[in-house]
LOVOMI-733369 format. One record per atom (N, C-alpha, C): x, y, z. Coordinates in nm, 3 decimals, always signed. Last residue first. Layout:
BEGIN
@X X, Y Y, Z Z
...
***
This chain:
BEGIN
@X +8.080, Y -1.764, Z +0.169
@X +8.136, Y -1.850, Z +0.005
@X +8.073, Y -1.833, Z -0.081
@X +8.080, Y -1.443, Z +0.334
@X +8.013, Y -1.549, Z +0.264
@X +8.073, Y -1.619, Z +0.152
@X +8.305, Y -1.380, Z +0.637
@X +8.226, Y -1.376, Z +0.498
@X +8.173, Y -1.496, Z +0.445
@X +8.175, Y -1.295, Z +0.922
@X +8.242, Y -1.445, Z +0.868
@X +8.154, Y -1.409, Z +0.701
@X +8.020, Y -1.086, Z +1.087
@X +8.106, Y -1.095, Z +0.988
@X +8.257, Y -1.164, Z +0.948
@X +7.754, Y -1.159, Z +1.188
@X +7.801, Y -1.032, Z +1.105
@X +7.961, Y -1.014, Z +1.091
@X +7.811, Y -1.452, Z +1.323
@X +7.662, Y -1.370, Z +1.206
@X +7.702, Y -1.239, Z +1.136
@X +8.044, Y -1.425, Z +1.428
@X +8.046, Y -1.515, Z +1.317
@X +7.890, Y -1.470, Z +1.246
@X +8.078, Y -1.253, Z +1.612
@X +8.142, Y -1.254, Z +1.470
@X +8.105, Y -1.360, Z +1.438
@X +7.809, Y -1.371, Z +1.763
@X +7.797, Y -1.248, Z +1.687
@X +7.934, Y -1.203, Z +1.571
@X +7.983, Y -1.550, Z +1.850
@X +7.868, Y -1.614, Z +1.777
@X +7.827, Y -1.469, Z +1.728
@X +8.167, Y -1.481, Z +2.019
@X +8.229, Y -1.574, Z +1.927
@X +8.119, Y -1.588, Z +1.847
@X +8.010, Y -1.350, Z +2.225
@X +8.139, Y -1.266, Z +2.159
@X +8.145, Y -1.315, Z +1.977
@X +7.854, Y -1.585, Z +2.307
@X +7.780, Y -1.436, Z +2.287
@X +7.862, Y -1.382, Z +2.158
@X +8.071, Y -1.878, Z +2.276
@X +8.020, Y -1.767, Z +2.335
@X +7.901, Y -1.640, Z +2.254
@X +7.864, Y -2.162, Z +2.039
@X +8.029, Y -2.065, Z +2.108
@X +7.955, Y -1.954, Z +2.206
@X +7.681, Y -2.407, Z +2.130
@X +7.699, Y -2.260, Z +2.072
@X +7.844, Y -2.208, Z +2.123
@X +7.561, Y -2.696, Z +2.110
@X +7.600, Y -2.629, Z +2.209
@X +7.679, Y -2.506, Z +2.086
@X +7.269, Y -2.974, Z +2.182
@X +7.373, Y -2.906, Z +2.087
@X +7.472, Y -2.755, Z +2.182
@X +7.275, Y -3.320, Z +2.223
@X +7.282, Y -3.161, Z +2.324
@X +7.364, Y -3.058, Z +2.192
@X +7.377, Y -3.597, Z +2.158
@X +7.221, Y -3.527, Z +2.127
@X +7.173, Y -3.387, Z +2.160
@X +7.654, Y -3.511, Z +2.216
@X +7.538, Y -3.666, Z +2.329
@X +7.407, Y -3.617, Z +2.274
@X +7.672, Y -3.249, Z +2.060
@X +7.740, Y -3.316, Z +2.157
@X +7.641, Y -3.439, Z +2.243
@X +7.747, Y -3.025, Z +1.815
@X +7.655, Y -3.172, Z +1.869
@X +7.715, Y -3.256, Z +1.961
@X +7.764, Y -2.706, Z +1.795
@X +7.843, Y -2.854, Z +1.794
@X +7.734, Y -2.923, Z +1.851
@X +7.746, Y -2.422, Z +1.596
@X +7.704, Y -2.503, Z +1.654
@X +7.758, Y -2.641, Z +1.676
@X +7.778, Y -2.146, Z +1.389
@X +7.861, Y -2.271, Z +1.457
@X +7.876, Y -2.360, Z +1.547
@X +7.577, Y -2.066, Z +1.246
@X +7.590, Y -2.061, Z +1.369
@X +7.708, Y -2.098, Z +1.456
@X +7.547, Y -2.299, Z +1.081
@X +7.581, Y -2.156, Z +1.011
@X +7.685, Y -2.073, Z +1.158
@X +7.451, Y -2.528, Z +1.248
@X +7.589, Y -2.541, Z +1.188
@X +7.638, Y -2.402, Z +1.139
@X +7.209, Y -2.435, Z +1.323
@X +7.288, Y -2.478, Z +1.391
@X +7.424, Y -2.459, Z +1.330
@X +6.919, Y -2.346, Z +1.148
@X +7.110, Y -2.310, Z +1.100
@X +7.226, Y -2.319, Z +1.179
@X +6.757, Y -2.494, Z +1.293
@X +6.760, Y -2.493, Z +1.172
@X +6.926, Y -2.443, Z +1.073
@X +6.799, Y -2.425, Z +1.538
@X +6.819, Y -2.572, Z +1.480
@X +6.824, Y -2.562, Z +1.346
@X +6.669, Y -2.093, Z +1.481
@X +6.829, Y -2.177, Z +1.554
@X +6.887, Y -2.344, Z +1.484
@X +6.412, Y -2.196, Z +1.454
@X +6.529, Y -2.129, Z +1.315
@X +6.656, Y -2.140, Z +1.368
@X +6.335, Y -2.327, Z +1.700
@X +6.322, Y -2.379, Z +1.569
@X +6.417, Y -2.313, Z +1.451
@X +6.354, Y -2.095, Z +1.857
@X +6.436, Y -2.224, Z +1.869
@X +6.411, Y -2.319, Z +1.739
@X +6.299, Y -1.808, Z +1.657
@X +6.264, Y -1.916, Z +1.728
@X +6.389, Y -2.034, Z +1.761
@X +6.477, Y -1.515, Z +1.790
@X +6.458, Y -1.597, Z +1.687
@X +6.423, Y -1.745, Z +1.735
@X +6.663, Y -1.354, Z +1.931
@X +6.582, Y -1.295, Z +1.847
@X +6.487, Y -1.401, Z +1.789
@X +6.961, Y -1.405, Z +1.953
@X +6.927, Y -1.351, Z +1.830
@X +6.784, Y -1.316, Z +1.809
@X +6.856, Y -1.494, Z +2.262
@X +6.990, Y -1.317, Z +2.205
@X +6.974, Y -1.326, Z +2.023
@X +6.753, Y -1.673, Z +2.243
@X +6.669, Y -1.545, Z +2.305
@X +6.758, Y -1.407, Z +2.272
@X +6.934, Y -1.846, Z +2.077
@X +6.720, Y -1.791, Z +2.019
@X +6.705, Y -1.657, Z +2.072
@X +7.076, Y -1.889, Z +2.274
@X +7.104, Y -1.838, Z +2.143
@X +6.978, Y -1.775, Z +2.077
@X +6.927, Y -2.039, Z +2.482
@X +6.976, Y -1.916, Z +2.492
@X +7.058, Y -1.791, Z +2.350
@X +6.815, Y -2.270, Z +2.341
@X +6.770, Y -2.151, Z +2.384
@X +6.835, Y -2.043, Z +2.400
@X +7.063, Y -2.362, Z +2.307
@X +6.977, Y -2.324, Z +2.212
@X +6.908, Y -2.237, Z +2.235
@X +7.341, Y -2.222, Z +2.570
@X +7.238, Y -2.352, Z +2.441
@X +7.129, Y -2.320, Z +2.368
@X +7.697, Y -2.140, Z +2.506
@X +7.543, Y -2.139, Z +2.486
@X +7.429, Y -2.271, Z +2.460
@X +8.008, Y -2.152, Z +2.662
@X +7.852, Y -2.207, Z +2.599
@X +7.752, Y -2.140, Z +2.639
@X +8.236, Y -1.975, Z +2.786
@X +8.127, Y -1.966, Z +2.801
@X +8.082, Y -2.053, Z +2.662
@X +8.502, Y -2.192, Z +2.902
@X +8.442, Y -2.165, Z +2.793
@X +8.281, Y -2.132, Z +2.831
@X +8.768, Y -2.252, Z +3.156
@X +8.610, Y -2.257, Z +3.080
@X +8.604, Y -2.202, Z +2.984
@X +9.014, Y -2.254, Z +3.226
@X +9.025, Y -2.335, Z +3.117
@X +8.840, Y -2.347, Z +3.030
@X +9.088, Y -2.188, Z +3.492
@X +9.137, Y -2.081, Z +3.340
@X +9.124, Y -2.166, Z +3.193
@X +8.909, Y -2.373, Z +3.608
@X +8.874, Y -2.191, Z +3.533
@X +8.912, Y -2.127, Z +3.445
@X +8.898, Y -2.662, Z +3.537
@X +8.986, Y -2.565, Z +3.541
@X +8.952, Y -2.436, Z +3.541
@X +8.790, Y -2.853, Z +3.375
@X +8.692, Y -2.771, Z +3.371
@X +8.802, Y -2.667, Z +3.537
@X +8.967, Y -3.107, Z +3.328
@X +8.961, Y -2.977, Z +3.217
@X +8.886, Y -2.899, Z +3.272
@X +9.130, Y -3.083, Z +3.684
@X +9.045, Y -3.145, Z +3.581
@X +9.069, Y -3.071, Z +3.478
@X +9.391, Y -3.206, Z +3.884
@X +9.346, Y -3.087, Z +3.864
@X +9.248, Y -3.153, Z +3.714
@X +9.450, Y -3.303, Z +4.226
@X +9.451, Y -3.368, Z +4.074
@X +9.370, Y -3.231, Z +4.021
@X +9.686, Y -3.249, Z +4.470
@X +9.552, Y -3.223, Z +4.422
@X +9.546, Y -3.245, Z +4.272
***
């Protein structure tokens, strides 16, 4: 049996925009807007979010340069 990356022990919860908007709160427009703050990736024109976990340390507390 050939085994793929999408493996279980190998997922990654993503987010997408929307769904980032609706847990911070905040238009899909201010999302795009700080995609990258966010740590956001661009993928085929699709942007895509770390987990829930991974995206709340990084808004409250990834210090500031």
């Amino acid at each position: 049996m050939r085994t793929t990356p999408f493996h279980k022990e190998y997922q990654y919860d993503m987010m997408t925009l929307e769904e980032v908007a609706k847990y911070l709160r905040k238009s899909p427009s201010w999302v795009y807007k700080h995609w990258k703050r966010l740590g956001g990736k661009k993928l085929g024109g699709s942007l895509f979010f770390p987990s829930k976990e991974d995206l709340y340390e990084r808004v409250f507390f990834k210090e500031k340069k």
